[in-house]
C-alpha positions in Angstrom: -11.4 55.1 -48.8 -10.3 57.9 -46.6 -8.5 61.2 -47.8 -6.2 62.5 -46.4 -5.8 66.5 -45.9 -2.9 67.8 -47.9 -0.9 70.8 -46.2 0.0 73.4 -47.6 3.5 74.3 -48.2 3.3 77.0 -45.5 2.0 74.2 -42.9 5.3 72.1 -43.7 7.7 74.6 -43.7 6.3 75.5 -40.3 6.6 71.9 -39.5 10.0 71.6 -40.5 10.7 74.7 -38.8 9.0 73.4 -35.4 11.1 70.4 -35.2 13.9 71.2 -36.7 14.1 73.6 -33.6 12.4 70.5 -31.3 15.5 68.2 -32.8 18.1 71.3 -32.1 17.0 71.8 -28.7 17.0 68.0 -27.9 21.1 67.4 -29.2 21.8 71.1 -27.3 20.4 68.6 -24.0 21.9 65.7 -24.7 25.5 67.7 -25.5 25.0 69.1 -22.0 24.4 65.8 -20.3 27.3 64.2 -21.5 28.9 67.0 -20.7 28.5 67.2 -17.5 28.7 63.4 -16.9 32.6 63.9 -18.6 33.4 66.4 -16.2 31.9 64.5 -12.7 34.4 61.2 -14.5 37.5 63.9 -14.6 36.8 65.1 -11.5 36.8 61.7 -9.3 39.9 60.9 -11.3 41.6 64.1 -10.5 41.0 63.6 -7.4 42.0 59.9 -7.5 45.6 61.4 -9.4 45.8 63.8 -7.1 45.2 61.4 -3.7 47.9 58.8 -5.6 50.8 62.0 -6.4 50.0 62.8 -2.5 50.7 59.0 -1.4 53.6 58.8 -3.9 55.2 61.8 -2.2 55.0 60.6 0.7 56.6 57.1 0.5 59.4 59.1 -1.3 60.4 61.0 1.6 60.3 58.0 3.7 62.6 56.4 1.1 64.9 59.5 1.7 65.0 59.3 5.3 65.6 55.9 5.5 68.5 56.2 2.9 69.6 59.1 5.5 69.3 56.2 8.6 71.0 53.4 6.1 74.2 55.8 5.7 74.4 56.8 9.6 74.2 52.9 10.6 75.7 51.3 8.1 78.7 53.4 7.1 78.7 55.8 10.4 78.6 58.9 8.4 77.2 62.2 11.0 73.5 62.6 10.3 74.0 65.9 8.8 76.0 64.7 6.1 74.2 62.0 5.4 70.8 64.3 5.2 73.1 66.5 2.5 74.2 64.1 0.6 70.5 62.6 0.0 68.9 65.5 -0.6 71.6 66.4 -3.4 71.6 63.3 -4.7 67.6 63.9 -4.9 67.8 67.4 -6.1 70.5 66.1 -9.0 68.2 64.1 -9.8 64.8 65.8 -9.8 66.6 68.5 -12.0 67.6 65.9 -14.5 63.9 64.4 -14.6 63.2 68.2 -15.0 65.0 69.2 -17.9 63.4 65.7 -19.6 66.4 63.7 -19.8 
């Protein structure tokens, strides 16, 4: 039968010291990994948001020019008027979107 050395309670504390600091440094890591792996994820979908808000924009000012070509054909309104009365139609309604109603 073998025996085994007994530390001393110096040697454990030290142990316990050692990797509690091992253990400490290792979830410091890990924090910083998943860290860094959340903010690569929001910054492809920012960018995705941001690509989408750009696209969006877009097809809504073709939407208003068309509205402005619909009036001029269809009810032979002057193109200047017809601009006006889209964008305050748009701006009346932007502002209410605004204010959260």
């Amino acid at each position: 039968m073998e025996m085994k050395e007994e530390k001393s309670l110096g040697d454990l504390f030290a142990d316990l010291t050692r990797e509690s600091s091992a253990l400490i440094r290792q979830e410091i890591n890990l924090a910083k990994a998943e860290m860094s792996q959340k903010a690569a994820k929001f910054g492809k979908d920012a960018t995705t948001v941001a690509i989408g808000g750009f696209v969006a924009y877009a097809g809504a000012l073709t939407l208003f020019a068309s509205l402005v070509l619909v009036l001029v054909d269809f009810l032979n309104m002057a193109p200047s008027l017809a601009a006006f009365l889209v964008a305050v139609i748009a701006l009346i309604g932007g502002g209410v979107m605004a204010m959260g109603g």
